[in-house]
C-alpha positions, -999 to +999 in steps of 0.1 A: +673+264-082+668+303-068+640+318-065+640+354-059+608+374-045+607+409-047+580+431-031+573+467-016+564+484-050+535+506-043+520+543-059+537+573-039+538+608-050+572+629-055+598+631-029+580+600-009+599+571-001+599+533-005+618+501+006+622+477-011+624+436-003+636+406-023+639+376-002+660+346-015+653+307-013+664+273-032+701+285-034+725+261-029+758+280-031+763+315-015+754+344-040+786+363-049+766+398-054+728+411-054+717+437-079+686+458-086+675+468-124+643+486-131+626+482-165+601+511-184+576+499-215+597+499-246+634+500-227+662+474-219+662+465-183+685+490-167+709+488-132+703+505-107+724+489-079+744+465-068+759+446-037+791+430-048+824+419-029+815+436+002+809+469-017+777+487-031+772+506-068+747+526-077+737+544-109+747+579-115+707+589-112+703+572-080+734+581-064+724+599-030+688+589-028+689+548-031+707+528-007+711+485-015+718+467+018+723+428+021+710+407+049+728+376+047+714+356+075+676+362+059+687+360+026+672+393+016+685+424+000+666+457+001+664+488-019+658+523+006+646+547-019+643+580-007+632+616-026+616+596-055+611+614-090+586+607-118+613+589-133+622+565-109+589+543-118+595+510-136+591+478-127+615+470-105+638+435-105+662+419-084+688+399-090+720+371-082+753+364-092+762+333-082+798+322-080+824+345-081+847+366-111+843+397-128+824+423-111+802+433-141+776+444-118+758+468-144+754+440-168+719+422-169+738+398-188+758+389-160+735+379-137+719+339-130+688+346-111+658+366-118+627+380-094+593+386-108+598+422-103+578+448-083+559+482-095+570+513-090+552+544-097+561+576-085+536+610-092+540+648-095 
C-alpha cells in the first residue's frame, strides 16, 4: 500500500527553475524504478523521466535541462528542472515500479503506484 506525495509545483516565468519532491511511504518491497510523467488538459499522461536499474531516462524534450535523482534512504525522488519553457507546464506525477522485469520506463501502463500530481506552470 504506496502512497506517493509529490510537491514543489509552483508559477515561474521562462528559463526559471524548479525542483521537484515526491516522497514515498506504505511500501513494503523496494521499488524497482521511479518515473515522472506530466499531463496537459485534453492529453495522455506523458514520460518524462525515469530512474530505473541504477540508470536515468529522460524524454527527448527534456534531455539537458531535467535531471531525476533517487534518494533511497528518504524514499524520495526529485525532478531539477532547469531553463523551463511555456511547454513544460502540466500537472506533474510521479510514479513506482515495484518489482523487477522489463524496463518499460516510458509506459504509464507499466507503472503500480500513482502521486496526486503537482502543478506546473511556466510563463513567457
Amino acid at each position: 500500500q504506496v502512497q506517493l506525495v509529490e510537491s514543489g509545483g509552483g508559477l515561474v516565468q521562462a528559463g526559471d527553475s524548479l525542483n521537484l519532491s515526491c516522497v514515498a511511504s506504505g511500501r513494503t518491497l523496494s521499488a524497482y524504478a521511479m518515473g515522472w510523467f506530466r499531463q496537459t488538459p485534453g492529453k495522455d499522461r506523458a514520460f518524462v523521466a525515469s530512474h530505473s536499474g541504477g540508470s536515468t531516462y529522460y524524454a527527448d524534450s527534456v534531455k539537458g535541462r531535467f535531471i531525476i535523482s533517487r534518494d533511497h534512504g528518504k524514499n524520495t525522488v526529485y525532478l531539477q528542472m532547469n531553463s523551463l519553457k511555456p511547454e513544460d507546464s502540466g500537472v506533474y506525477y510521479c510514479a513506482e515500479k515495484r518489482g523487477y522485469g522489463s524496463s518499460s520506463y516510458d509506459e504509464v501502463s507499466w507503472y503500480d503506484y500513482w502521486g496526486q500530481g503537482t502543478q506546473v506552470t511556466v510563463s513567457s
